[in-house]
C-alpha positions as CSV (number, residue, x, y, z in Angstrom):
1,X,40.8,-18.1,-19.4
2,X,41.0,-21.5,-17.1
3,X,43.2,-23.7,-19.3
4,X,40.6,-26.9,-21.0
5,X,42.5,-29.1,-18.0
6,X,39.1,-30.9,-17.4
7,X,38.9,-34.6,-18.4
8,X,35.7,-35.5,-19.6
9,X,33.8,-38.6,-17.6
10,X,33.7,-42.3,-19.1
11,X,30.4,-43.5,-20.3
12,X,29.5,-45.1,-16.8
13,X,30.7,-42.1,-14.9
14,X,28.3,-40.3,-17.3
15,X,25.4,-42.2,-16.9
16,X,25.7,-41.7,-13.7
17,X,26.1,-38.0,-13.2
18,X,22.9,-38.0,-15.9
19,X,20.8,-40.4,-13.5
20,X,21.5,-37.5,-11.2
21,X,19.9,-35.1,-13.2
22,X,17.5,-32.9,-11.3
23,X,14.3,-31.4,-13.0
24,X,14.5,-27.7,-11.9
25,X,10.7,-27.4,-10.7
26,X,11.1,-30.4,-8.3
27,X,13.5,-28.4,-5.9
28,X,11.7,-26.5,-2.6
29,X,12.5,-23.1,-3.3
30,X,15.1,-21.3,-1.0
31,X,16.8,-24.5,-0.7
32,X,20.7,-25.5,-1.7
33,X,21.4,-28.3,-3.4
34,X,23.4,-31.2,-2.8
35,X,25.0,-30.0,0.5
36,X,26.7,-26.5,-0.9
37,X,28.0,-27.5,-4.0
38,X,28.6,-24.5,-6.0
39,X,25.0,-24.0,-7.8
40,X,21.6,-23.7,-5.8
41,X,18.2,-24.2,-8.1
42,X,14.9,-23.3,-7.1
43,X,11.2,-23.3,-8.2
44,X,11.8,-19.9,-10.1
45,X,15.3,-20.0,-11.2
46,X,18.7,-22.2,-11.4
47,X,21.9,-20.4,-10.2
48,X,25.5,-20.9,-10.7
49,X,28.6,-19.6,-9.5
50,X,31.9,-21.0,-11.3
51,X,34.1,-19.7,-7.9
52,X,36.2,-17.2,-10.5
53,X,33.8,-14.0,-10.1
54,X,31.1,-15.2,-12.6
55,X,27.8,-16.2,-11.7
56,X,24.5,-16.3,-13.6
57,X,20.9,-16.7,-12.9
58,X,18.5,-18.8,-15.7
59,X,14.5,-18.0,-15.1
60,X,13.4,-21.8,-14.9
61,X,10.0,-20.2,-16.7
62,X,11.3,-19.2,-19.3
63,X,14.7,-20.2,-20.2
64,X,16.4,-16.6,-20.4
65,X,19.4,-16.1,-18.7
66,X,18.3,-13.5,-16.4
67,X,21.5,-12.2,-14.3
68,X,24.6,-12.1,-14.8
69,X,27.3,-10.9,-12.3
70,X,31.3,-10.8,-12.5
71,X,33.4,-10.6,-9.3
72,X,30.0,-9.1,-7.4
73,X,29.1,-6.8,-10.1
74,X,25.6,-7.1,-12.3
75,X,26.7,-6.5,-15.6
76,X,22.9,-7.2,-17.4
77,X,21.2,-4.3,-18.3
78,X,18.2,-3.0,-16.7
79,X,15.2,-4.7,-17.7
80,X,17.0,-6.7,-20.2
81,X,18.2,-10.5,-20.2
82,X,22.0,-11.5,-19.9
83,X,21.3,-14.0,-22.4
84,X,18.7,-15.3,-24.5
85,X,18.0,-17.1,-28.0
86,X,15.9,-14.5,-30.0
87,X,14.3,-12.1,-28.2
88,X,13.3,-14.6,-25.6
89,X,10.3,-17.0,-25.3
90,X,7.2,-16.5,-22.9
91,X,7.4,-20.2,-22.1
92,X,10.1,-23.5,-22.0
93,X,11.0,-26.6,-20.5
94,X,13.9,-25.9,-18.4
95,X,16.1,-29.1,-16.7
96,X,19.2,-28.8,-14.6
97,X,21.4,-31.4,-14.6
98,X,24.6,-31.7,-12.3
99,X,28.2,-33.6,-13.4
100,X,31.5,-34.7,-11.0
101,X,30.1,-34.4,-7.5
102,X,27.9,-30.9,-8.6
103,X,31.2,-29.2,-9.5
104,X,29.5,-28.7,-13.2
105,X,26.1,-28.1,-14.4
106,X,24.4,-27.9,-17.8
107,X,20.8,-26.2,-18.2
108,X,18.3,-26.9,-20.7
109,X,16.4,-24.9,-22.1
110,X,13.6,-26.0,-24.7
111,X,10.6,-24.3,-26.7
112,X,8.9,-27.5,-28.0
113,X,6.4,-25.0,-30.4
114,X,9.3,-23.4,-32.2
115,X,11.9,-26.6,-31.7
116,X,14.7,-24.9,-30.4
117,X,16.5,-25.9,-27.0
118,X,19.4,-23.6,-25.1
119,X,22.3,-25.1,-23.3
120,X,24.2,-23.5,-20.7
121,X,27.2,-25.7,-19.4
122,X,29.5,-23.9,-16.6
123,X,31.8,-25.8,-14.4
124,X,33.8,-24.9,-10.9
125,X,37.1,-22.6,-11.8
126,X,36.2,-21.3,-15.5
127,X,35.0,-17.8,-16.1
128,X,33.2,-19.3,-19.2
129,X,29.4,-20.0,-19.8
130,X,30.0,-22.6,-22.6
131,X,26.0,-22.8,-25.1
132,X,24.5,-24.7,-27.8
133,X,21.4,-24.4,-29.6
134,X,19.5,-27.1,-31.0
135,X,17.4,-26.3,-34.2
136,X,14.7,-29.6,-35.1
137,X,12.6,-27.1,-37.0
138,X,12.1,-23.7,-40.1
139,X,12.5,-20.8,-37.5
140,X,9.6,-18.2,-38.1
141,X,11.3,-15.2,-38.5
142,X,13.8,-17.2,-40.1
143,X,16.8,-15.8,-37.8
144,X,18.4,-17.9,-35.1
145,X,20.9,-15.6,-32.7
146,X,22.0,-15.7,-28.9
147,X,22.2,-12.2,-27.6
148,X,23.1,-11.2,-24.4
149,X,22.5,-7.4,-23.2
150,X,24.9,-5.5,-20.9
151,X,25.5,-2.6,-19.5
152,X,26.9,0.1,-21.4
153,X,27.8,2.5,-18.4
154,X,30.5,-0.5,-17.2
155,X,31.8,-1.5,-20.5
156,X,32.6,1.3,-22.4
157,X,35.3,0.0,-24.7
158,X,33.4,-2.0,-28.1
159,X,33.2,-1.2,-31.6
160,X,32.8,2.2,-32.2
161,X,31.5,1.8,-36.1
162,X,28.8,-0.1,-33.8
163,X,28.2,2.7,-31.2
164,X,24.6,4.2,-32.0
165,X,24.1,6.1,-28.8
166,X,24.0,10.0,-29.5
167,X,23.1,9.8,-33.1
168,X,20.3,11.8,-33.7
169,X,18.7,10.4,-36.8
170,X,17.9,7.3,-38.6
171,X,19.7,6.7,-42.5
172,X,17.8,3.1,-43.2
173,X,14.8,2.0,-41.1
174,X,15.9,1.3,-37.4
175,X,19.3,-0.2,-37.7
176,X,21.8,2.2,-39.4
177,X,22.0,5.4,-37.6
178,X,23.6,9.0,-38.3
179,X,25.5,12.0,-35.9
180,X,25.0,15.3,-36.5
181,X,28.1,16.1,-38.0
182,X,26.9,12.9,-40.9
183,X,29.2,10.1,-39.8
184,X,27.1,7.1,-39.3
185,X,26.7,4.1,-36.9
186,X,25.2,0.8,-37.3
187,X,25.4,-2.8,-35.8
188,X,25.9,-4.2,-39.0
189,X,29.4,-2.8,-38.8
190,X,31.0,-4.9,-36.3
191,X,30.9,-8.0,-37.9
192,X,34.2,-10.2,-39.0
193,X,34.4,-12.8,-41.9
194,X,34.1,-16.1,-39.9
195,X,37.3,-17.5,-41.4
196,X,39.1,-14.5,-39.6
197,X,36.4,-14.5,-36.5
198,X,37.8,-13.9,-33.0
199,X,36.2,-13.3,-29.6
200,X,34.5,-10.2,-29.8
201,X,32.7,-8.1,-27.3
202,X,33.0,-5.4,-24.6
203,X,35.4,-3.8,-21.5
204,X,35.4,-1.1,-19.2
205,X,35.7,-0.7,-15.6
206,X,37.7,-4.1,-14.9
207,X,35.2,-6.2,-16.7
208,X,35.0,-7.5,-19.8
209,X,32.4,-9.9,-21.7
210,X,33.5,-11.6,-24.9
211,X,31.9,-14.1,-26.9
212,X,33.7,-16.6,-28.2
213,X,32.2,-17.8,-31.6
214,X,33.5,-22.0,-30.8
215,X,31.9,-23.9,-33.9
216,X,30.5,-22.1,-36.8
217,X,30.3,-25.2,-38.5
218,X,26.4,-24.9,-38.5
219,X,25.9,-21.0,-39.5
220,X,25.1,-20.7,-43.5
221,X,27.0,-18.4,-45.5
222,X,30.5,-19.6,-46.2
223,X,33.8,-19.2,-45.1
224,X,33.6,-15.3,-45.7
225,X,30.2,-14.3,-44.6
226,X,29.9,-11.5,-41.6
227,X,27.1,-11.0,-39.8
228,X,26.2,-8.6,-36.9
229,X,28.2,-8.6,-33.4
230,X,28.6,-6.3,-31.3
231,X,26.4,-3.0,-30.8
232,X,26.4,-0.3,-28.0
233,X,22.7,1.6,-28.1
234,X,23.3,3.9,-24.9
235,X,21.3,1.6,-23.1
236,X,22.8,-1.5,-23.3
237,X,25.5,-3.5,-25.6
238,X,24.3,-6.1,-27.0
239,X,26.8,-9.0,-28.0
240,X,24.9,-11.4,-30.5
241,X,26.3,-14.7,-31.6
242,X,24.6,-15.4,-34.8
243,X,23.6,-18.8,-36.6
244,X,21.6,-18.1,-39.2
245,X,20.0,-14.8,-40.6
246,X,18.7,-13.3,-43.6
247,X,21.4,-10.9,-44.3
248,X,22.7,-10.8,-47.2
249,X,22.4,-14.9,-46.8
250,X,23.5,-17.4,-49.6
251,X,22.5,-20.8,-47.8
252,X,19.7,-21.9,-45.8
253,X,19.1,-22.3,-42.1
254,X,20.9,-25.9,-41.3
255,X,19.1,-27.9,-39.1
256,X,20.7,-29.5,-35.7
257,X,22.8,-28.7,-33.2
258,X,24.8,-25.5,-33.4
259,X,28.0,-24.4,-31.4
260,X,29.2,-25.1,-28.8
261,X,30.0,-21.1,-28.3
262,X,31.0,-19.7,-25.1
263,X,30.5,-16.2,-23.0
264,X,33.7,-15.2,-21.3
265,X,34.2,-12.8,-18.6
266,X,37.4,-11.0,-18.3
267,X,39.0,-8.5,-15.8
268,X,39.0,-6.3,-19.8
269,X,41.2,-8.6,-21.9
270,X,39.8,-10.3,-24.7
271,X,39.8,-14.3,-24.2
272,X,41.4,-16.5,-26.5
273,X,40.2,-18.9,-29.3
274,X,40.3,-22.6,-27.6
275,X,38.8,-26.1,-28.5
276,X,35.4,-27.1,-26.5
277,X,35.6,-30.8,-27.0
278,X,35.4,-31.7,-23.8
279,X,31.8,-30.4,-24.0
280,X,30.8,-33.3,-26.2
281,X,30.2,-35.0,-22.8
282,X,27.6,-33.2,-21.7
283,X,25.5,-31.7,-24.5
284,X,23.3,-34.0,-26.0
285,X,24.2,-34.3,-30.1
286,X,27.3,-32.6,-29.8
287,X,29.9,-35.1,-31.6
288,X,33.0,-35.2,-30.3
289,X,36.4,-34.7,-32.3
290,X,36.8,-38.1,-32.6
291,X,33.8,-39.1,-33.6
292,X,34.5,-36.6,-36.8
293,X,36.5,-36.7,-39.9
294,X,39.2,-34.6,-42.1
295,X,39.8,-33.7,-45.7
296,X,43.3,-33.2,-47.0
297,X,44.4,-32.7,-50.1
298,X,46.3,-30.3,-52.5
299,X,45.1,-27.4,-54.6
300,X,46.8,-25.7,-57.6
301,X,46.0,-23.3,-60.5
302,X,47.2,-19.3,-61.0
303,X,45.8,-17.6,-57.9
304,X,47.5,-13.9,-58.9
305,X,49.4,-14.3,-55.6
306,X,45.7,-14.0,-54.0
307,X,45.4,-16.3,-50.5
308,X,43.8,-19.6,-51.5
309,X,41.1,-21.0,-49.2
310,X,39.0,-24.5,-49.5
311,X,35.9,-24.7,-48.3
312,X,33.1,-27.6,-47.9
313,X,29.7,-27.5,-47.1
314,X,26.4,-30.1,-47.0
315,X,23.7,-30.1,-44.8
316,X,25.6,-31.1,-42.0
317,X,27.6,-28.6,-41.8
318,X,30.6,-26.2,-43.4
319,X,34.4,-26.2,-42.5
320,X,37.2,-24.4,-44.4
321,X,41.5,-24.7,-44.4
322,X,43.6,-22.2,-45.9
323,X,46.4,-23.4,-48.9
324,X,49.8,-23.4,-47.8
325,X,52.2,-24.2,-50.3
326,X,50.0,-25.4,-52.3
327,X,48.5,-28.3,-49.5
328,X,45.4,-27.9,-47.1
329,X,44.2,-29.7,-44.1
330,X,40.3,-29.1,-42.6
331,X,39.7,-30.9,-39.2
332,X,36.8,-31.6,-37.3
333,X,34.4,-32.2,-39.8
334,X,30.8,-34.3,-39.0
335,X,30.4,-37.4,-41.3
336,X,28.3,-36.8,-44.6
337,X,28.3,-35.8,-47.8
338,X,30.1,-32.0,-49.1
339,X,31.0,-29.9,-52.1
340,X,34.0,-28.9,-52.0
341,X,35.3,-25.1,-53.5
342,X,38.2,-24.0,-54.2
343,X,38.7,-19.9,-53.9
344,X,41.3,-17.2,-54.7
345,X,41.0,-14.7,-52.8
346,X,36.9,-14.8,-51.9
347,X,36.6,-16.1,-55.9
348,X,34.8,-19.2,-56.6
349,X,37.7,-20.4,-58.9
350,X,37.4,-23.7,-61.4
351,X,35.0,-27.0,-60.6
352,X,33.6,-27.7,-57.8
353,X,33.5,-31.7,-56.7
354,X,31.5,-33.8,-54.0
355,X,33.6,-35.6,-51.6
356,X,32.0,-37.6,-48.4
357,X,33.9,-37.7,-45.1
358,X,32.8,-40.3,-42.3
359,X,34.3,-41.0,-38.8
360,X,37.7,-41.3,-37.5
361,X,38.9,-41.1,-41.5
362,X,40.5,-38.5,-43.6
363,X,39.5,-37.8,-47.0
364,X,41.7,-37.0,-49.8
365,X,40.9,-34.3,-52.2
366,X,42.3,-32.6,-55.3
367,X,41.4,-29.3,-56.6
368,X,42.3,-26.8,-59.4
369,X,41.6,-23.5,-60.6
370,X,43.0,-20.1,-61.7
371,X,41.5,-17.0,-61.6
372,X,40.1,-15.4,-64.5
373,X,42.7,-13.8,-67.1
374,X,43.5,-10.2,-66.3
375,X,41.8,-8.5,-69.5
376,X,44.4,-7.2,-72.4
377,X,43.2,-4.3,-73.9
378,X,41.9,-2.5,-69.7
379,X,41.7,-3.7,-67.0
380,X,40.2,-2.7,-63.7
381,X,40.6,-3.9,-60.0
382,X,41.3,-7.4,-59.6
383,X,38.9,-10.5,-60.1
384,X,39.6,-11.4,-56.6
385,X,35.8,-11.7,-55.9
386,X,35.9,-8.3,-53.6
387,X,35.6,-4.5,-54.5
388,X,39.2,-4.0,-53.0
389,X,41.1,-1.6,-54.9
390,X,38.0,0.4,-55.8
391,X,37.1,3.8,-54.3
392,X,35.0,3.6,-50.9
393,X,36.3,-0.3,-51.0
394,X,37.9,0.7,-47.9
395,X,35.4,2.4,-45.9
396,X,31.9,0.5,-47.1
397,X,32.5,-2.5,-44.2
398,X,32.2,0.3,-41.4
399,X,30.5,3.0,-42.9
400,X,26.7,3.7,-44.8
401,X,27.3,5.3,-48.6
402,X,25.8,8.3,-47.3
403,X,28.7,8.9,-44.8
404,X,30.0,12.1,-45.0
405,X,33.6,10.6,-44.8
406,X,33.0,8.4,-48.1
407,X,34.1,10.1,-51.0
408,X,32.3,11.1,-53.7
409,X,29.9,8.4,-55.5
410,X,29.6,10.4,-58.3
411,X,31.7,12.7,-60.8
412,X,31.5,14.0,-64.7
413,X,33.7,11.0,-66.0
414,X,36.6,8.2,-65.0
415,X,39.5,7.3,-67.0
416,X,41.1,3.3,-66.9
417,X,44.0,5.3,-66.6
418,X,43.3,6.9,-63.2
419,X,43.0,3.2,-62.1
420,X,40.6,1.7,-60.0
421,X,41.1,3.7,-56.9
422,X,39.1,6.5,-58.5
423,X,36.4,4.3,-60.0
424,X,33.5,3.7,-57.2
425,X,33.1,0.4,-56.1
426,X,29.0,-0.1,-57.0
427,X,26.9,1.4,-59.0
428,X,23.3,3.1,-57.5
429,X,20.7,3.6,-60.2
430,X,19.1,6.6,-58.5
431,X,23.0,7.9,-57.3
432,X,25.7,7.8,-59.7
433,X,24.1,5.3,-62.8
434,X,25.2,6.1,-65.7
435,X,28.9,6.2,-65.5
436,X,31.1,7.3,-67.8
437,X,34.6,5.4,-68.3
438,X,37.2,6.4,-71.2
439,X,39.8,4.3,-72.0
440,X,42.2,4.3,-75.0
441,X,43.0,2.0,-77.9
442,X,45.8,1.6,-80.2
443,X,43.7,0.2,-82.6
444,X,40.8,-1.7,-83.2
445,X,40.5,-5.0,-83.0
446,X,38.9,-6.8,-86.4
447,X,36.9,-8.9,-84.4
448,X,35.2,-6.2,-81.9
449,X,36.1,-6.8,-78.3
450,X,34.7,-8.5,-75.5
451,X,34.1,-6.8,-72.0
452,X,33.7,-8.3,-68.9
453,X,31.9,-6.7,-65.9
454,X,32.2,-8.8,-62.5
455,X,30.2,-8.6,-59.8
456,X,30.2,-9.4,-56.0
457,X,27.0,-8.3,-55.2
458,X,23.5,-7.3,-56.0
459,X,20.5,-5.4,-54.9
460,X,16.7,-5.3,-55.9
461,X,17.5,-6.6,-59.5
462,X,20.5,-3.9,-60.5
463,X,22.7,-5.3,-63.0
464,X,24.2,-3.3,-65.5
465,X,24.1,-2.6,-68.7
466,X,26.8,-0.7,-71.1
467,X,26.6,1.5,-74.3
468,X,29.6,2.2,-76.4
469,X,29.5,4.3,-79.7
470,X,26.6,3.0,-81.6
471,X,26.2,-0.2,-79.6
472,X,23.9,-0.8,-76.8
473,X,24.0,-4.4,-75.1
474,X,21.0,-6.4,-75.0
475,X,18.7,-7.2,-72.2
476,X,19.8,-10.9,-72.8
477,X,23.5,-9.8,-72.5
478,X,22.1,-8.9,-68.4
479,X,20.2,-11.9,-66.9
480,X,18.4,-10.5,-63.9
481,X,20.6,-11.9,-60.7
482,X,19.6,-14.1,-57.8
483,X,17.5,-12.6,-55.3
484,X,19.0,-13.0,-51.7
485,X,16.1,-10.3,-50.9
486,X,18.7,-8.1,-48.5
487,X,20.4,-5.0,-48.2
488,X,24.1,-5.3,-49.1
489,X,26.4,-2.1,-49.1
490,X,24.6,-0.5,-46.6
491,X,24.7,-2.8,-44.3
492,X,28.6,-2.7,-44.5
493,X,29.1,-6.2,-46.9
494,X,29.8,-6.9,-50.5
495,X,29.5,-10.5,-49.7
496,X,26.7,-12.1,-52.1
497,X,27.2,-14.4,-55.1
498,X,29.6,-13.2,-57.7
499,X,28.5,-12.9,-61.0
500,X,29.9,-12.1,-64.2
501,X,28.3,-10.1,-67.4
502,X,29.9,-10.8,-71.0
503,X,29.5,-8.3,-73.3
504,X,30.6,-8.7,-77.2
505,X,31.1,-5.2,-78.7
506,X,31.2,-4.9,-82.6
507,X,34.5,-3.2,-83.9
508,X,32.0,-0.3,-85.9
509,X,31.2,0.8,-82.0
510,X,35.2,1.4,-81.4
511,X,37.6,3.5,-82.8
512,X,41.2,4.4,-82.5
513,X,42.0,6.6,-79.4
514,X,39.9,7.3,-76.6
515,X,36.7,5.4,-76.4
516,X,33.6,6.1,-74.0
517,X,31.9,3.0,-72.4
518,X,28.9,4.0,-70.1
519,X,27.6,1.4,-67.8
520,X,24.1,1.9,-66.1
521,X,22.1,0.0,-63.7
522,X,18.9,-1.7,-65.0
523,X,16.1,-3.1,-63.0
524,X,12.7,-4.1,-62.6
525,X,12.2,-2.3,-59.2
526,X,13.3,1.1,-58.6
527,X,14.3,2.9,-54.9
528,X,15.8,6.0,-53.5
529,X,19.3,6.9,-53.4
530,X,21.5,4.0,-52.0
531,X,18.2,1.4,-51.6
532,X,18.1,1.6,-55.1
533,X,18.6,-1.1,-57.4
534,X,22.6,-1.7,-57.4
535,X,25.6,-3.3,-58.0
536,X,28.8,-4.3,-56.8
537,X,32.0,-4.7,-59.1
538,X,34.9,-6.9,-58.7
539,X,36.6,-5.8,-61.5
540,X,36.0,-4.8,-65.0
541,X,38.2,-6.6,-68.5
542,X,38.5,-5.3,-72.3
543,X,39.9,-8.0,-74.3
544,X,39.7,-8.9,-78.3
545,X,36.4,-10.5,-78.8
């Protein structure tokens, strides 16, 4: 990667190089531009060579990105675009516009009908096409991705949970796919927690092609959310830079400008993270780090030695810092209005509050909260608001349930003394609901006792329900959950909203010794196998009610 050396322009130097800006229809087609500076733009198309072995084409039509070529090389697929928001539009607007003597050039791209415009900035000596995307309007389907589509005979090297070519049947519709032999393959499982997110992508053949995700401060979902990335079909890999989806989604589509996020092209290594503030220059609405603001502040409370993580998020936007020692520090954050949350682990833990942050100012902030009390009497996994711990916890982000390397989703009976590594980590009403859990009591408690079921994660309604001796719980005691209207394990996530079920158990239903609780998984709706109506469990407390 070409160091960020660049020095943006001062406002008059600016308005300049944008009084220069050349509408890409107006040029005579065939002819270079401004004397053999490095890009040439014609009726049909704009082209662009940076002068490190990248160059890329952009259909002045249509706004897709229709070549792209590293040291010579075409790396797009055949009969595919090398970049495009969606799946591409018929018809846009498209502008070139030309910055420090035609030694940088951003393209525009805009759909007025939908609302959406696509920037492409590239400048002389970087191997990077830096992007935005602009969203004024609701997207119909309500998805907002850049995906560019390459070709899979040159880079060979990408996720292989993601590789789909050779499978020879479909598990779930058209995107999760299974081999022979019952391993299984699926987009879905290439995806990273943003808070951990790094340049992903492909290599082979001395090229490589990564994106790098820049500024998620506009996706929805939250500091842990994972979406799809990388995926080789055979015929193309297709690296997708997501903004919005409905995926297992907890937030709405935010509306505005999103990125800046780059494509890199490598001789094979991966590029690194690195900031893209000088592009506040050039792409309209894109505020510069200086023109944002900072929360710091402390947070405290009994985390169970689980990582601590703030997180904020408004309508204009969502940012996240990591507790150190018991202190934080989020940069870069627009002006407005957030709620701040304090998790352990990927737990929502104590209140939330509303702070506002505005330019060139840092907010303080105070926040406290402890994870829930490990239960007395059992407890199972670790209220840490994932399924780690539990069995198939391990495999579920890269594999479908049906896999044939998962183990077992069902069995006669568990035991709180086998711990939670033998307990599965959701519950399938048409696969393994009921199950049967024994645990043992010294005695009885007077008052009954209280269990707690906690849950990351819901699908079509499932929620469950529990029997013990002569008691069953209530419907009441298993409010139905909130619909995010998405697949959720088999898709490779637990990531939804965490909810926990309270259940008071009369001491006639107990006895001394060992105890049988049975938990099942009501609905409304019903399914087959693993698109039944499920749940997800975070962990599972017996305490005296």
């Amino acid at each position: 990667m070409t160091p960020n050396s660049h020095r943006p322009p001062t406002s008059r130097k600016r308005r300049k190089a944008l009084a220069g800006g050349i509408a890409s229809v107006a040029v005579l087609a065939g002819i270079g531009l401004l004397g053999g500076q490095p890009w040439a733009n014609a009726a049909s198309s704009i082209t662009f060579d940076t002068g490190t072995g990248v160059s890329f084409v952009v259909n002045t039509t249509n706004g897709n990105m229709t070549s792209l070529k590293h040291n010579g090389t075409e790396l797009t697929a055949s009969g595919q675009a090398a970049g495009q928001f969606e799946s591409g539009w018929s018809s846009a607007t498209v502008t070139g516009q030309t910055f420090n003597s035609g030694s940088s050039i951003l393209v525009s791209a805009t759909n007025s009908s939908i609302g959406v415009t696509q920037y492409y900035f590239a400048r002389k000596n970087d191997n990077t096409i830096y992007m935005a995307t602009n969203i004024t309007k609701a997207l119909n389907p309500g998805e907002a991705r850049f995906i560019t589509r390459l070709k899979s005979s040159l880079l060979t090297t990408s996720p292989v949970a993601a590789k789909t070519a050779g499978t020879t049947t479909t598990v779930e519709g058209s995107d999760v796919f299974a081999f022979a032999g019952g391993q299984t393959a699926s987009k879905f499982f290439s995806s990273q927690r943003l808070i951990t997110q790094q340049p992903f992508g492909a290599s082979g053949s001395g090229h490589g092609a990564y994106l790098i995700p820049g500024n998620n401060d506009m996706t929805s979902g939250g500091p842990f959310f994972r979406d799809i990335e990388v995926n080789d079909t055979g015929t193309a890999v297709n690296i997708t830079h997501y903004m919005f989806s409905g995926h297992q989604q907890t937030e709405a589509l935010r509306l505005g400008l999103h990125g800046p996020y780059a494509l890199a092209l490598t001789d094979g290594a991966a590029p690194t993270l690195h900031s893209m503030d000088f592009l506040s220059s050039y792409i309209p609405d894109l505020l510069s780090n200086a023109q944002r603001g900072g929360v710091s502040g402390t947070a405290s409370g009994s985390f169970n030695g689980l990582g601590a993580t703030v997180g904020l998020a408004g309508p204009n936007g969502q940012y996240w810092g990591q507790v150190k020692a018991g202190q934080f520090v989020i940069g870069h954050v627009k002006p407005g209005t957030y709620t701040a949350t304090l998790y352990a682990g990927e737990l929502a833990v104590g209140s939330t509050k509303t702070i506002t942050v505005a330019a060139g100012a840092t907010t303080a902030l105070a926040l406290t909260g402890s994870v829930p009390a490990a239960g007395t009497l059992f407890q199972l996994g670790t209220f840490d608001g994932t399924p780690a711990g539990f069995l198939n916890a391990d495999k579920i982000e890269t594999e479908h349930p049906s896999d044939t390397r998962m183990s077992a989703w069902t069995a006669s009976g568990y035991s709180v003394a086998s711990g939670a590594a033998k307990f599965p980590m959701a519950e399938f009403k048409s696969v393994n609901s009921p199950m049967a859990l024994s645990f043992t009591l010294a005695s009885v408690p007077a008052g009954g006792a209280k269990l707690r079921i906690a849950t990351t994660s819901s699908f079509a309604g499932g929620r469950p329900a529990v029997t013990i001796g002569s008691y069953s719980s209530p419907s009441s005691a298993s409010p139905a959950p909130a619909n995010l209207d998405s697949r959720n394990v088999t898709r490779g996530t637990w990531r939804g909203i965490n909810t926990t079920y309270t259940f008071t158990i009369p001491a006639s239903a107990l006895k001394t010794g060992t105890n049988t609780l049975s938990i099942s998984t009501i609905s409304g709706s019903s399914g087959t196998t693993f698109l039944s109506p499920n749940f997800i469990f975070d962990g599972l407390a017996l305490d005296p009610a």
